[in-house]
N, C-alpha and C positions, 0 to 999 in steps of 0.2 A: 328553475334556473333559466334565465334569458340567453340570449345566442352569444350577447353580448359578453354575458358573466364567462360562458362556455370556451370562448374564443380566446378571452383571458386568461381561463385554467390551462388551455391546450399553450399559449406561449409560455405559459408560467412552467409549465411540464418541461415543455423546452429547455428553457434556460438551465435547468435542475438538470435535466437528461445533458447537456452539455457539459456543463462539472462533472459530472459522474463522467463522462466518456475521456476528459481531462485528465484526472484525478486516474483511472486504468490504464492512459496512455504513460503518464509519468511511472506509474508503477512497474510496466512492462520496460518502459527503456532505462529504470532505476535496476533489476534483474539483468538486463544487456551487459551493463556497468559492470556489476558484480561478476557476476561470469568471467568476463573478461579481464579484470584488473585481478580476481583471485586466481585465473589460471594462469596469467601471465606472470604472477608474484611466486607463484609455487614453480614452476616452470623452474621461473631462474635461480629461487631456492634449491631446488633438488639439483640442478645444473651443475649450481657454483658449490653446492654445497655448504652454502651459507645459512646456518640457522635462524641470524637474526632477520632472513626475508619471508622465514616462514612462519616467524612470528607473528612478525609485521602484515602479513594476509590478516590475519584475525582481525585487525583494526576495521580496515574497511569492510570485512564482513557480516562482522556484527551493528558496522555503521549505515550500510545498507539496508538492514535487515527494519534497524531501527525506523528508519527513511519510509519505506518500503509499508511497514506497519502506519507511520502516517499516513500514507497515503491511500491505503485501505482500510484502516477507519474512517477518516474523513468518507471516503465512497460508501461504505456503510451506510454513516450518519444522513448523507445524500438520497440514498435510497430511504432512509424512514422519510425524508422529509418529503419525498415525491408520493411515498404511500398514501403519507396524509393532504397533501393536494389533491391526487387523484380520487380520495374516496370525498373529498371535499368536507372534510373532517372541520367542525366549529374552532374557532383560538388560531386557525393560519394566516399571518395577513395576505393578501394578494401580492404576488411578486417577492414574497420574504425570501430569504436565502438565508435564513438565520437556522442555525441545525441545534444550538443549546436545548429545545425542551427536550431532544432524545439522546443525550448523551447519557443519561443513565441506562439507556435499552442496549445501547452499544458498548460494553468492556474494555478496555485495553488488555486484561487476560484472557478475555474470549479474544481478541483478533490477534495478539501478539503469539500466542500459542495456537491460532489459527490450523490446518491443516494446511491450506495454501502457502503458507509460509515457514511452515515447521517442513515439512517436501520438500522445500526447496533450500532451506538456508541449512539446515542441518549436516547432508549432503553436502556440502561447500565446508562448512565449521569441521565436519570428519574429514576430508581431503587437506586442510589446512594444517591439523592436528597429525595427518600420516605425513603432511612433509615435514612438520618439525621433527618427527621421529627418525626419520629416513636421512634426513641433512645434517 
């Protein structure tokens, strides 16, 4: 490999390492959201005693959650395609940003069922489901 090829992988890496840090930012302040819009909704569910506010949590939590899973397979997907840059794997073009040949490596029930996200959202769907109970 030339300096030349080399200097290309390492921006190519870049580029890739950028989407992924993207891709974890939006995830982290899609989580912010969530938090905040389900305890505010529950909040005033249990407050007012209105049932239909705590039902109405479950929407955006589950819509989140959904969100949230995009956005952490996409990052996945990101990560196989940097692996195969970085090992300089044959079939990548230079500079591709294209993630389709590893969407079969990546599930939507391995991430959507994830741990990082079954932690977190679950927790939030049980709180939602005690204030329907409660209001």
């Amino acid at each position: 490999m030339s300096e030349g090829d080399n200097g290309s992988q390492i921006k190519h890496l870049e580029f890739i390492q950028s989407t992924v840090t993207r891709l974890a930012n939006n995830s982290f302040l899609i989580r912010g959201w969530s938090i905040t819009l389900t305890g505010a909704l529950v909040g005033v569910a249990v407050s007012s005693e209105r049932p239909s506010l705590a039902l109405a949590s479950l929407i955006p939590t589950i819509g989140f959650w959904l969100l949230d899973f995009f956005y952490l397979r996409q990052e996945r997907l990101f990560r196989k395609l940097y692996s195969a840059v970085a090992q300089s794997e044959p079939g990548v073009p230079s500079f591709s940003m294209d993630v389709a040949p590893y969407r079969e490596l990546v599930t939507h029930r391995g991430v959507i069922l994830s741990p990082t996200l079954c932690l977190f959202y679950i927790p939030l769907l049980l709180i939602d489901v005690a204030a329907l109970i409660l209001s």
